[in-house]
Steps between C-alpha positions, in 0.01 A plus 500: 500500500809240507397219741858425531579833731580436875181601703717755654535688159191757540530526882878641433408729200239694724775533754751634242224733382424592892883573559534677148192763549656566878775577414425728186267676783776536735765600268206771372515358146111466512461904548500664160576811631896320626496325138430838334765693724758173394432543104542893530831425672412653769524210792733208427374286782333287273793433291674340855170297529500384095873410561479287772225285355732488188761362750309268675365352154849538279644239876187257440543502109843395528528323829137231510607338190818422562358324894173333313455339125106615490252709697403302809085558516482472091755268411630749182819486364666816555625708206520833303207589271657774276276679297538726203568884553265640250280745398256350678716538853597863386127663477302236764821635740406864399182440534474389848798764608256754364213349708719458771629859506092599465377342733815482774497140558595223290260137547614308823551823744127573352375232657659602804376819499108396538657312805606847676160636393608710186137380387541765184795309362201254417482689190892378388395162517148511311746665243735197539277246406350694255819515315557204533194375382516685183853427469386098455166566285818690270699247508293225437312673187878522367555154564218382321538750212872382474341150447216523307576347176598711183269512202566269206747628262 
């Protein structure tokens, strides 16, 4: 952990976790059966709800740097991080959209959903970290297979 971070760093991450999961629960983004009904285009509520957070973010992307030079509880410079678009984004993005259409919930509104007592939903997140878990015992054997050194010539 950085030593450096203001001691008010973990404190305010629980609140914005606290305020996210309420308000996925109140907007109904935690019930599967809403998310389902939204990706069968069949209730666009949750597209009003997935563009005012996009709002609300796009005003803070553009608006906090240009008031403050770096994050004020880390101290970080801020800045873009582009990444490549790749094959890599194209199948790990179809991959969690299928998962996401299976199951009817995509991570953070799972989370939420054990918090209104959708105690089955229990078995989206085992399957989570389970992915996930296999996705890094993948990728690490392909890192170390892409350097391991060749044979002699």
């Amino acid at each position: 952990m950085n030593q450096n971070r203001h001691p008010l760093f973990m404190p305010l991450i629980l609140v914005g976790g606290l305020i996210f999961g309420f308000g996925l629960a109140y907007s109904h983004m935690a019930r599967p059966e809403v998310v389902l009904d939204f990706l069968q285009f069949s209730d666009f509520g949750l597209l009003f709800v997935m563009f005012g957070a996009a709002i609300v973010s796009g005003i803070a992307f553009a608006v906090v740097p240009r008031i403050r030079d770096s994050a004020p509880l880390t101290g970080d410079v801020y800045g873009r991080r582009l990444k490549p678009f790749d094959r890599n984004v194209l199948i790990g993005g179809g991959i969690f959209g299928v998962g996401w259409g299976l199951s009817g919930i995509c991570p953070g509104a799972a989370y939420a959903s054990l918090g209104i007592g959708n105690v089955t939903i229990l078995w989206v997140v085992v399957g989570m970290f389970a992915g996930a878990y296999l996705q890094g015992v993948w990728r690490g054997k392909r890192a170390a297979a892409d350097a391991a050194p060749a044979g002699a010539d």
